[in-house]
N, C-alpha and C positions, 0 to 999 in steps of 0.2 A: 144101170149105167155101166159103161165100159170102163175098165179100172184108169186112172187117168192116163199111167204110163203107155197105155193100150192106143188112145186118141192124140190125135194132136191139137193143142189148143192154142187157141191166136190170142192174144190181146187185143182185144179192139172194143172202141166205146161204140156202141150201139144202141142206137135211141129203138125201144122198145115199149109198147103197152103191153100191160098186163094187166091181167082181170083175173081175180079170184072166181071160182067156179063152184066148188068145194072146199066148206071151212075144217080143216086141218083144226085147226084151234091155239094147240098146245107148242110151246118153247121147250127145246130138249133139257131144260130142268124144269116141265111141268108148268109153268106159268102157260095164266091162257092169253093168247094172243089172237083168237077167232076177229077177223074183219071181215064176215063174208060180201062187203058193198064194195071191196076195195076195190081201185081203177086207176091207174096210174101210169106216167110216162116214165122207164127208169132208164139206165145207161148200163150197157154189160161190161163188168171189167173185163171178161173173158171169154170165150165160146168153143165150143168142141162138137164135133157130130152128136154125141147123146147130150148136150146139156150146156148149161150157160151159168153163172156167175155175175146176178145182178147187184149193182149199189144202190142200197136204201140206208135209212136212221132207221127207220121201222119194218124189217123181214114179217113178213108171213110165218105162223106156224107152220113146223116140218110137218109135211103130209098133208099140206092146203094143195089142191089142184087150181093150177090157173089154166088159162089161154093167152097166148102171147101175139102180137104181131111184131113181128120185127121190121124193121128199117135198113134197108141192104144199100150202099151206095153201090152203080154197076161204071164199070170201067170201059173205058174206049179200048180200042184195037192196041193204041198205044200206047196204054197200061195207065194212062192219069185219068183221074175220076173227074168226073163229069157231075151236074147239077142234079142228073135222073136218079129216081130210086128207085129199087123194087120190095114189094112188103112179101113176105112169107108168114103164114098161120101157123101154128102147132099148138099144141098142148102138153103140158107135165105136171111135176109135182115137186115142191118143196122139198128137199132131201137134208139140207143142212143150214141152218142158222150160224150167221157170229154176226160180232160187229162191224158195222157196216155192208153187212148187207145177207143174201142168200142165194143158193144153189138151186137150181133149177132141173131135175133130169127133165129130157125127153120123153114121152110118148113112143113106145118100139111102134105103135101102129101109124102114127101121123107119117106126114110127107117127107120130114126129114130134111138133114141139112148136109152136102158134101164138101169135103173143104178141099181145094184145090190147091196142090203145089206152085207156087208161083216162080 
């Protein structure tokens, strides 16, 4: 992942599934946290080209690989959002656990996310 200061990152809630793929297992002190059935709708605190920051009570162990689809609202001509959404796929991995929630990198090979100067 791109060092943060390197990215720029939005604050936006973003309703997203996630699907464990590969169970990771382990909380970076060791406890095991493996749920490989996990499936869930979460909300991003944050999002950046390489990687997202989702809110849960219960994070994934670091280095669980998921699949994400996100939930993108797309905007009119004249910049207010509209009712349409558009979904995007990727895949990552686990990178950082705390409370309330976990980090997400990106896939360098998926399709990727750009984020646009507004």
């Amino acid at each position: 992942m791109k060092n943060r200061r390197e990215t720029k990152r939005l604050h936006l809630n973003l309703v997203s599934l996630v699907e464990a793929v590969a169970d990771g297992g382990y909380s970076e002190r060791g406890d095991y946290t493996g749920r490989p059935n996990f499936r869930d709708y979460l909300v991003t605190k944050d999002i950046s080209e390489g990687g997202a920051f989702f809110r849960t009570l219960k994070p994934l162990g670091k280095g669980t690989v998921v699949k994400m689809e996100l939930l993108l609202p797309i905007a009119t001509q004249a910049g207010k959002k509209t009712a349409d959404m558009a979904r995007t796929a990727m895949r990552g991995r686990v990178v950082r656990t705390e409370s309330g929630g976990m980090a997400v990198e990106f896939d360098e090979d998926c399709p990727g996310l750009t984020l646009l100067e507004g």
